[in-house]
C-alpha positions in Angstrom: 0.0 0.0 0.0 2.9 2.5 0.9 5.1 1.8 -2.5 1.2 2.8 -4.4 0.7 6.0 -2.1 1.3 8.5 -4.7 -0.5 6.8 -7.5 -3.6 6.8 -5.1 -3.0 10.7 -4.2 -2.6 11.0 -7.9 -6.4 9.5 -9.2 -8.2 10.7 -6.2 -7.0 14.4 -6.6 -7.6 14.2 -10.2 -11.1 12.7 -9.5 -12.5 15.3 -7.0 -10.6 18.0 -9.2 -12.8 17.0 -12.4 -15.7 16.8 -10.0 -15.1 20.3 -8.6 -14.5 21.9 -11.9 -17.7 20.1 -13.0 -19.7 21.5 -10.7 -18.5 25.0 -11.3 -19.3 24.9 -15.0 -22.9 23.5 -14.0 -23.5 26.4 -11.5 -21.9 29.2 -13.9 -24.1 27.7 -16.9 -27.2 28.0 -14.6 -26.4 31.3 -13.6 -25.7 32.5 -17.0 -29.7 30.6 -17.9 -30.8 32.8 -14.6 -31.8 29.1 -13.4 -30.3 29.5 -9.7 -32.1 31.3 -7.3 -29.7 32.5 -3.8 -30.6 34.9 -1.5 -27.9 37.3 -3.4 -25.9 37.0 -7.0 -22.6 37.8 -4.9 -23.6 34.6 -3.2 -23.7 32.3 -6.4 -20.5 34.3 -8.0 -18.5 33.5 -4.5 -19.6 29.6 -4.8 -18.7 29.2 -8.7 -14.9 30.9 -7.8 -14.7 29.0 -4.8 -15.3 25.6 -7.0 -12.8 26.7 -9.6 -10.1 27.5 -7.4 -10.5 24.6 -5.4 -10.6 22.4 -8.5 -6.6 23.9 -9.4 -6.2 22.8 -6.1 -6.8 19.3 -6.5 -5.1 19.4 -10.1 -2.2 20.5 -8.3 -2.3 17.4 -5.9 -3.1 14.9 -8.9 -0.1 16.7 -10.8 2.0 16.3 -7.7 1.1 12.8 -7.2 2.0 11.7 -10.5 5.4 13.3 -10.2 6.0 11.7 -6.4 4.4 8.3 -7.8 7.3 5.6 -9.4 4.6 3.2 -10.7 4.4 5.4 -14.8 7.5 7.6 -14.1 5.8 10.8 -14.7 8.4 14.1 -15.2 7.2 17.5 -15.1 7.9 17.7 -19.2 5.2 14.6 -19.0 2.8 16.8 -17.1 3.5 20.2 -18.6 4.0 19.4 -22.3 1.3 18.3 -24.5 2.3 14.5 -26.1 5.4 14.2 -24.2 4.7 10.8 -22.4 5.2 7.7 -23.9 1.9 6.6 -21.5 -1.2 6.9 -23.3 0.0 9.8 -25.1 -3.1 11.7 -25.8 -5.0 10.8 -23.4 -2.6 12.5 -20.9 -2.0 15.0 -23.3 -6.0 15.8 -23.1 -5.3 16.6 -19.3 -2.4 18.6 -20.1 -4.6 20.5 -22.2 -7.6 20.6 -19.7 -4.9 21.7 -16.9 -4.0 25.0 -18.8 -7.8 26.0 -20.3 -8.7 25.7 -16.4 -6.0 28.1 -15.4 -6.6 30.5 -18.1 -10.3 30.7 -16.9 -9.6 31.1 -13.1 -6.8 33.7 -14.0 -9.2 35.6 -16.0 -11.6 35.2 -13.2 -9.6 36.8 -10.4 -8.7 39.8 -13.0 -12.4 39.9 -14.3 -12.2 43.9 -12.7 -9.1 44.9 -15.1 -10.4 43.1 -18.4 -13.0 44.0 -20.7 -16.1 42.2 -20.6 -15.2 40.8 -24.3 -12.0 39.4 -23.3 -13.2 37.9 -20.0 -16.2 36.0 -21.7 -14.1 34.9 -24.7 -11.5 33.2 -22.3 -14.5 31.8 -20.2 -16.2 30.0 -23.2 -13.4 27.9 -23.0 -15.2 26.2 -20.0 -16.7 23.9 -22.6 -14.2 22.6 -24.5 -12.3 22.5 -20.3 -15.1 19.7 -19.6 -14.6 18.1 -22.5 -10.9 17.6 -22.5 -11.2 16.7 -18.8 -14.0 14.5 -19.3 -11.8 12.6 -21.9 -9.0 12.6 -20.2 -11.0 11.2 -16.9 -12.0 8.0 -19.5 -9.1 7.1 -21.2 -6.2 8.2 -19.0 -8.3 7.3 -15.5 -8.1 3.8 -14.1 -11.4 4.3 -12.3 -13.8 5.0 -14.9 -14.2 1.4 -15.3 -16.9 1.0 -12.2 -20.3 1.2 -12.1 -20.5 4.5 -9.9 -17.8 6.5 -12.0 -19.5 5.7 -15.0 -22.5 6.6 -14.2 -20.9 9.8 -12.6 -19.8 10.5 -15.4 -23.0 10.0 -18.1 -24.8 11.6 -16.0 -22.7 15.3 -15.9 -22.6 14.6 -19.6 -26.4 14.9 -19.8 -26.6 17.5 -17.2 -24.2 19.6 -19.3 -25.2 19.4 -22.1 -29.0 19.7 -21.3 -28.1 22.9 -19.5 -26.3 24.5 -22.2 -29.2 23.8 -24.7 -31.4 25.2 -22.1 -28.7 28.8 -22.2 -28.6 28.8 -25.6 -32.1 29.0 -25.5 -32.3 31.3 -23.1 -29.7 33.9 -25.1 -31.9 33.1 -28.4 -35.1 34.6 -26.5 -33.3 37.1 -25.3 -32.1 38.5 -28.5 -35.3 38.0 -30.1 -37.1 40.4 -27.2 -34.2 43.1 -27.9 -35.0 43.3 -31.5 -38.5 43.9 -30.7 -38.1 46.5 -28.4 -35.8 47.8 -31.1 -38.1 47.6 -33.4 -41.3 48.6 -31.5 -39.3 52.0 -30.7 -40.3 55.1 -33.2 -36.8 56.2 -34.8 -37.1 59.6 -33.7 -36.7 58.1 -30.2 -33.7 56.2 -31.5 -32.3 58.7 -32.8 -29.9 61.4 -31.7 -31.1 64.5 -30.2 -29.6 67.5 -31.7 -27.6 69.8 -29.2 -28.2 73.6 -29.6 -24.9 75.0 -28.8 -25.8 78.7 -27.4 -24.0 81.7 -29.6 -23.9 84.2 -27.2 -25.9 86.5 -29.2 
């Protein structure tokens, strides 16, 4: 059990990171929907970073475990460079991938105040293809997505994710539609400029 420590440090960190980050992209997609009620929106915005962070956490302790473990002989150029291990090459390189999308979206997070809204949302987006490159890396690199309960873990987010983010788009489709009919409905004399008389001085 001692000589497997790290290998064990190394799937259960990368297991209850993927479930962390998991359930920050659920709550930030229901919150983007307006599908979460709180008693505040500070309150759901506090939750969603306090997931995210704590999933780089536990990415940190699966990294570190991997490194520490002697069982696959991981190397930091293994766990930092895309396709550099000779063990399952892509599928590690799939968490490699995952590892840096997820730190570009908490970074951007903690500097949301300094960057446009543009930037910020474009950088968040990548929260999809995040749970997708995790997700694949969770079934072909993970050695406990063979049992029952992980596999049903993980059909399960798949349908809950993907069934929210039909229901946003949705939601952004209506939304758009009931701005271009207020648009619309508004006399163009109301839309447009008002004319500023400057005063001459005569």
């Amino acid at each position: 059990m001692s000589s497997q420590l790290f290998w064990y440090v190394a799937r259960s960190g990368g297991l209850i990171a993927w479930a962390l980050m998991t359930a920050s992209i659920i709550l930030g997609i229901a919150m983007g929907a307006r599908l979460v009620k709180a008693p505040t929106q500070a309150w759901q915005t506090d939750l969603h970073r306090f997931l995210g962070a704590l999933s780089v956490v536990f990415v940190g302790v699966h990294v570190g475990g991997l490194v520490a473990d002697s069982y696959v002989h991981f190397g930091w150029l293994e766990v930092f460079v895309p396709f550099a291990s000779k063990w399952k090459t892509l599928a590690v390189a799939n968490g490699v991938v995952a590892m840096y999308l997820l730190v570009a979206v908490e970074i951007t997070s903690l500097l949301r105040r300094y960057l446009s809204r543009r930037l910020w949302k474009a950088v968040h987006f990548a929260s999809y293809p995040l749970f997708a490159f995790t997700t694949l890396h969770a079934i072909t690199a993970g050695t406990d997505t063979r049992s029952t309960v992980m596999a049903w873990s993980l059909a399960t987010m798949l349908i809950v994710v993907g069934a929210l983010t039909i229901t946003r788009l949705q939601v952004a489709e209506e939304k758009a539609a009931r701005k271009l009919e207020r648009a619309a409905a508004t006399p163009r004399a109301a839309r447009a400029p008002r004319r500023v008389e400057v005063p001459t001085g005569r």
